[in-house]
Backbone as a printed PyTorch tensor [residue, N CA C, xyz], in Angstrom:
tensor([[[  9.9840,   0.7110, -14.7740],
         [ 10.0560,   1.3260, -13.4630],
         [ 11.5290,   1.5310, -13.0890]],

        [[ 11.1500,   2.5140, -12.7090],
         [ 12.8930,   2.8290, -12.1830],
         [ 13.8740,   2.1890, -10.5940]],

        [[ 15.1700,   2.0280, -10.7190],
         [ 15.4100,   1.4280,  -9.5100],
         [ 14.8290,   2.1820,  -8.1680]],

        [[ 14.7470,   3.4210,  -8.3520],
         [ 14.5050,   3.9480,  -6.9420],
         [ 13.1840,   4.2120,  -6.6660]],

        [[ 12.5300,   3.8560,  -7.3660],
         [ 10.8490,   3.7140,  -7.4570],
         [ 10.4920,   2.0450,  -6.8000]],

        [[ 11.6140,   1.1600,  -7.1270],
         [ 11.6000,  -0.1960,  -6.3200],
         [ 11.5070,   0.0050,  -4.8900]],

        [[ 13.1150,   0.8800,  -4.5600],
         [ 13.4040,   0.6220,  -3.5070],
         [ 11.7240,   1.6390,  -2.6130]],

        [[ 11.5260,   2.6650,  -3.1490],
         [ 10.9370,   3.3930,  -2.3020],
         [  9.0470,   2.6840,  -2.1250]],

        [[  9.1040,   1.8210,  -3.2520],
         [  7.8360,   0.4750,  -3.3060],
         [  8.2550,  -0.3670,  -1.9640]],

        [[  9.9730,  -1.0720,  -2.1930],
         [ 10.6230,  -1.6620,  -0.6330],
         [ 10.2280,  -1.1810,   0.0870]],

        [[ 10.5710,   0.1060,   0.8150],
         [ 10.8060,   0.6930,   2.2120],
         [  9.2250,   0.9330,   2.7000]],

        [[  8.3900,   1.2990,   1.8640],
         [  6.9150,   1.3150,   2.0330],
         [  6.0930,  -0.1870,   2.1750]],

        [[  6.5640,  -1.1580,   1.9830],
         [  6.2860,  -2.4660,   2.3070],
         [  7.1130,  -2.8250,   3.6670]],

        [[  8.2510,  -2.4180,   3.8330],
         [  8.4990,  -2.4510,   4.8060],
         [  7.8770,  -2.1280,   6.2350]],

        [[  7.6180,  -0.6390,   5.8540],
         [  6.9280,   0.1340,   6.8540],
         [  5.5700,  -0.1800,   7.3360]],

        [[  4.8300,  -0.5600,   5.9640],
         [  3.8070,  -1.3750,   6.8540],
         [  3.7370,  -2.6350,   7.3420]],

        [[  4.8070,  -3.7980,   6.8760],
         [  4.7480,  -5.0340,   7.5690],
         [  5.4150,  -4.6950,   9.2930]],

        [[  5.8710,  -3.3930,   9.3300],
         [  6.5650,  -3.2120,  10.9460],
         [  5.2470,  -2.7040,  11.6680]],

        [[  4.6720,  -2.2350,  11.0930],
         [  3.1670,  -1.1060,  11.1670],
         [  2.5330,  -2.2890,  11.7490]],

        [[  2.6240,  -3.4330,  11.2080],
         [  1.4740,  -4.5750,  12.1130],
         [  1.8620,  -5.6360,  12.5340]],

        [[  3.0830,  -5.7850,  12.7140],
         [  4.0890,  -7.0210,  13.8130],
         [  4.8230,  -6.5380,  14.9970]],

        [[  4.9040,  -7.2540,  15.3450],
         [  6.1990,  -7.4660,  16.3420],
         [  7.3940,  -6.6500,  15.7570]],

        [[  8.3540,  -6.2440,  16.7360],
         [ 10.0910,  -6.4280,  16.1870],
         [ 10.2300,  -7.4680,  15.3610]],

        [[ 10.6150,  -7.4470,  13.9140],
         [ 11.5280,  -8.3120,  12.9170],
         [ 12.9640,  -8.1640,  13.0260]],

        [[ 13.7130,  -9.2720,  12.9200],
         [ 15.1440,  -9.1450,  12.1380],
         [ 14.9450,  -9.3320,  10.7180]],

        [[ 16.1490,  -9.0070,  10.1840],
         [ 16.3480,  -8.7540,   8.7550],
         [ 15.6700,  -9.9870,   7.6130]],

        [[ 16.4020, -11.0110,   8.5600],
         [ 15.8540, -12.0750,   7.7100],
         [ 14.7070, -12.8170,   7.8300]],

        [[ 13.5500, -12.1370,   8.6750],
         [ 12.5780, -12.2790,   8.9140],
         [ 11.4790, -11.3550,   7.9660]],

        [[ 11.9500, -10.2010,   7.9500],
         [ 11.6400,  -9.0580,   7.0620],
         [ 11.5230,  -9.6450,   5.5230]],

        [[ 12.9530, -10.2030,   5.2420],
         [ 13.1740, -10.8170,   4.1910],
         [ 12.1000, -11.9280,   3.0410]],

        [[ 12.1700, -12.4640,   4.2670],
         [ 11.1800, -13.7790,   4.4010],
         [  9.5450, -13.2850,   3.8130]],

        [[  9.1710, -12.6380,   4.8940],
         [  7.8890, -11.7630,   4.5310],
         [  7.5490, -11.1550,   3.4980]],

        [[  8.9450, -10.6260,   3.0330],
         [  8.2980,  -9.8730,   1.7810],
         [  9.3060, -10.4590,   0.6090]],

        [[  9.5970, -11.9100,   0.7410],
         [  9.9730, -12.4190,  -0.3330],
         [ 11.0080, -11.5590,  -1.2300]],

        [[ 12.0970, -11.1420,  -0.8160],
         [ 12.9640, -10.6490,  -0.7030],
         [ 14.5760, -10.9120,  -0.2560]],

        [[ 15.6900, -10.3230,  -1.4910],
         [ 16.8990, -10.8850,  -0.7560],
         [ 16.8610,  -9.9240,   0.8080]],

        [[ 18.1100, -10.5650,   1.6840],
         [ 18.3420, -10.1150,   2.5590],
         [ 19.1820,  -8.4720,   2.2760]],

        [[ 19.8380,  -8.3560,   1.1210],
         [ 20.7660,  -7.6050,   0.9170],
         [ 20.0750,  -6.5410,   0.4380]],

        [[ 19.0250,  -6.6260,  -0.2230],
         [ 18.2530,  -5.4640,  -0.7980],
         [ 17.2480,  -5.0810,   0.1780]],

        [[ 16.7790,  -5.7860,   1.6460],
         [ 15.9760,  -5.3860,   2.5230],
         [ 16.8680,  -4.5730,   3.4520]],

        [[ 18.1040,  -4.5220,   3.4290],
         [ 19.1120,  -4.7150,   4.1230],
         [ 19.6150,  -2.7720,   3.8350]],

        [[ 19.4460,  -2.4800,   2.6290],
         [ 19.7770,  -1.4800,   1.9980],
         [ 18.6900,  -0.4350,   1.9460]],

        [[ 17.3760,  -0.5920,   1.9560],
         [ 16.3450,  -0.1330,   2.4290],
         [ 16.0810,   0.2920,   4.1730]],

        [[ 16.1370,  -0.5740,   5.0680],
         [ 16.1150,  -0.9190,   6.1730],
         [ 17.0950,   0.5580,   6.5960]],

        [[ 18.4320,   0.7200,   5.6940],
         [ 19.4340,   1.5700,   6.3210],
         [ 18.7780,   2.7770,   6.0330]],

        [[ 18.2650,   3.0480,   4.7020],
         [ 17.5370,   4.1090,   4.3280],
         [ 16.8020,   4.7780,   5.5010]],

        [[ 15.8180,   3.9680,   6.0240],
         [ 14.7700,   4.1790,   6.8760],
         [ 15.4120,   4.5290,   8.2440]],

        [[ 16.0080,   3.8180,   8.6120],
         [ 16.8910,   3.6380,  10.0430],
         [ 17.4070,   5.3200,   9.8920]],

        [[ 18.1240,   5.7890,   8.5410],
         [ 18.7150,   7.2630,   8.3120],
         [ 17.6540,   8.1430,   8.6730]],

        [[ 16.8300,   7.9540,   8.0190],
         [ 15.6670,   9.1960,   8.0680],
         [ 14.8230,   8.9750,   9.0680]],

        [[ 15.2180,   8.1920,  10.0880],
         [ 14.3960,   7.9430,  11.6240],
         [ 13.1850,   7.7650,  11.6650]],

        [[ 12.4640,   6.6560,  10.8180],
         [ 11.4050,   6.1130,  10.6430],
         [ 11.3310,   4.4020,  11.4250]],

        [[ 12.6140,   4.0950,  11.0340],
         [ 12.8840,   2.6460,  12.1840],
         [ 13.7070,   2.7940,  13.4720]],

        [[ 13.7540,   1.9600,  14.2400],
         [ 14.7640,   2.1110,  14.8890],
         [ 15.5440,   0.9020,  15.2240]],

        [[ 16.5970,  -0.0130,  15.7380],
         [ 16.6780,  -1.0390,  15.5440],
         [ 17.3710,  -1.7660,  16.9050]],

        [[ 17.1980,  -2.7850,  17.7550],
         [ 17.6060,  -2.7060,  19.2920],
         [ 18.9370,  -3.0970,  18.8230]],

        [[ 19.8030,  -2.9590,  19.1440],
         [ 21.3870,  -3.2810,  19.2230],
         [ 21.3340,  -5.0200,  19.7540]],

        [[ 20.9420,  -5.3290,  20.6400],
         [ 20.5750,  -6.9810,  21.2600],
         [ 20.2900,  -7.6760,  20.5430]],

        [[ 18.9120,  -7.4530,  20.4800],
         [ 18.3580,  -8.3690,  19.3260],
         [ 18.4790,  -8.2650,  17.7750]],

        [[ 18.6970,  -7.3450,  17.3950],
         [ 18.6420,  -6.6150,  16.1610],
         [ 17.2860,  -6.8920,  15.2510]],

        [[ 16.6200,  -6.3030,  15.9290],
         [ 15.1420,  -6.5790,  15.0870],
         [ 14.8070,  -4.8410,  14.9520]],

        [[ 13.8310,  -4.9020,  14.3220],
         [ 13.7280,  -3.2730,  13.3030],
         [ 12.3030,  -3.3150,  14.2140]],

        [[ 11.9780,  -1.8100,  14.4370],
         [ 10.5160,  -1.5390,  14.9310],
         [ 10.5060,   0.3920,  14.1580]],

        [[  9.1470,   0.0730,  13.8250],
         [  8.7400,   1.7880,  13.7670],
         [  8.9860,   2.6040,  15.0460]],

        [[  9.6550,   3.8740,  14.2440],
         [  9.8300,   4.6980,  15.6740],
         [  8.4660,   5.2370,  16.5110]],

        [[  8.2800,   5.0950,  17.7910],
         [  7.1320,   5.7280,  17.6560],
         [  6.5940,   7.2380,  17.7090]],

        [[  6.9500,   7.6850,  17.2920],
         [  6.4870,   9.3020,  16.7640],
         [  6.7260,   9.1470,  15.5800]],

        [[  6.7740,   8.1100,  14.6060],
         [  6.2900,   8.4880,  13.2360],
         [  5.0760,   7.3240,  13.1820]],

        [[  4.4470,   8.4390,  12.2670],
         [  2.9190,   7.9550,  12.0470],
         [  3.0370,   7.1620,  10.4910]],

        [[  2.3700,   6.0830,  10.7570],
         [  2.3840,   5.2250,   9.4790],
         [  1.1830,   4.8260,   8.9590]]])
């Protein structure tokens, strides 16, 4: 499997563990999906780019935007 077939396996695990929680921080995210922080971390930015997350500046926890459908 290729690296970017990982990450895009990541960001889709991502999307649905946000799809059915609360706001996460990173290392909560981490935690969940048994994962370094640095490679959730690199994904997370992915998503955040293409405006699928969004992330509060305060708390810094990640939530689906809501006008994207997951």
């Amino acid at each position: 499997m290729l690296r970017g077939d990982l990450m895009g396996k990541l960001e889709d695990e991502i999307l649905n563990l946000l799809s059915k929680s609360e706001p996460l921080t990173l290392m909560e995210i981490s935690e969940k999906l048994n994962k370094k922080p640095k490679t959730v971390f690199k994904s997370l930015r992915k998503l955040f780019e293409e405006g699928k997350i969004s992330c509060d500046v305060k708390t810094r926890r990640y939530t689906l935007e809501k006008d994207y459908g997951w």
